[in-house]
N, C-alpha and C positions, 0 to 999 in steps of 0.2 A: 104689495110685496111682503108687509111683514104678516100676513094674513096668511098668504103663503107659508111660511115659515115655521109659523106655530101652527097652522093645519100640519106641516109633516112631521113637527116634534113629536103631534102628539096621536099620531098615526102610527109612526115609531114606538111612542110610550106603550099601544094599545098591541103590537107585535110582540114588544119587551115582555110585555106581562100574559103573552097565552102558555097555554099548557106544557108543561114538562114534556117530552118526548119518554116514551116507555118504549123500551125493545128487547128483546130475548137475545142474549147473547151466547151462545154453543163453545166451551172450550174444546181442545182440541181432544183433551183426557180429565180424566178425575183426577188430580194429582193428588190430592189427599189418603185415596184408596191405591194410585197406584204407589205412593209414598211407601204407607205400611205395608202392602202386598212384597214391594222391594224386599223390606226390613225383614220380614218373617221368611220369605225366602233366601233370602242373603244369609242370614244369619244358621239357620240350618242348613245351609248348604257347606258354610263355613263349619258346622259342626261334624257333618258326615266327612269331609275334608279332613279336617286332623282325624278322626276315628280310620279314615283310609290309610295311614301311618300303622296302625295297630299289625303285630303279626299274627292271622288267624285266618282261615278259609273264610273266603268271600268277601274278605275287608277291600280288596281290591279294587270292586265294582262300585262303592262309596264314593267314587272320583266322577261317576257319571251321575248328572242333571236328572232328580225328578224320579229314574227308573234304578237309581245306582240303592238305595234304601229296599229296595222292594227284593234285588235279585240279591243283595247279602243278606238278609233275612231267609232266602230258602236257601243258600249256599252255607250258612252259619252252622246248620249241621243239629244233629237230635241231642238236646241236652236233658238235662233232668234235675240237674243244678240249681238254684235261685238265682246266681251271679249270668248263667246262660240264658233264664227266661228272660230276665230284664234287658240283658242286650238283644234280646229280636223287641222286645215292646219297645225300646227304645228307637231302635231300626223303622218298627211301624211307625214310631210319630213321629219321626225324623222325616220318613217320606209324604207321612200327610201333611206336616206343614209344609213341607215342598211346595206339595199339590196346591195347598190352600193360598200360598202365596203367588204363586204361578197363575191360578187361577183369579184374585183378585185382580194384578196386573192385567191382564186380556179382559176381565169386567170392563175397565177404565180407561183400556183404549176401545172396546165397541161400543159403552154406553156414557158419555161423557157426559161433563158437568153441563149444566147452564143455568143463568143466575139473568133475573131484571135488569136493567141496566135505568137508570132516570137519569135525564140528562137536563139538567137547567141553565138557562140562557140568563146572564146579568141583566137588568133592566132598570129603567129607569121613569121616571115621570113627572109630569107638568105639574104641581101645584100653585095655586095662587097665593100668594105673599102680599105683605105692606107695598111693596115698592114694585110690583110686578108679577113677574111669574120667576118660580123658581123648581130649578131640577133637583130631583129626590133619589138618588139611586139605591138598588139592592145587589145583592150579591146570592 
């Protein structure tokens, strides 16, 4: 019987101590990428938003997502000014970081993260002692 016994301790001990498991785990999105894609987008959208406030032709269209930058730049009208060139260059990089954040986001839900995963089992084992056998565990 007790032959038994310590045969399954240490059958047990010899399960306890095989391999790590290694597996690929898929998230759902990139959240990292789609984090800042948010942030860059958000934030100039927030920007063409109050500029939508301004009274000038074509400020109007700055209320709309992504295409609202693009259609007040050819509605802004033919200047000649320095204060006029800079609000269409402005216009332009307002709507490309649009674009660039918009487009991060849709990166990070089609190509999502995935990372290793190791997974280790507690384990334990038989060594011999003065007084008998004694269990050794790890973590």
């Amino acid at each position: 019987m007790l032959r038994y016994a310590l045969a399954s301790l240490a059958a047990a001990s010899a399960v306890a101590h095989a391999e790590p498991d290694r597996a690929q785990v898929y998230d759902e999105l990139d959240a990292p990428v789609f984090i800042a894609g948010a942030i860059v987008f958000g934030s100039s959208y927030t920007a063409s938003a109050i500029a939508a406030t301004a009274n000038h032709p074509g400020a109007q269209h700055l209320l709309m997502p992504l295409v609202g930058p693009w259609l007040a730049a050819r509605d802004w009208g033919r200047c000649s000014d320095a204060a006029c060139s800079r609000d269409k260059g402005l216009l332009v990089g307002d709507g490309a970081l649009q674009l660039l954040g918009m487009l991060a986001m849709l990166e990070a839900l089609i190509w999502p993260s995935h990372h290793r995963v190791i997974t280790r089992i507690a384990g334990f084992e038989l060594v011999p002692s003065g007084a008998g056998v004694a269990v050794v565990g790890g973590f």
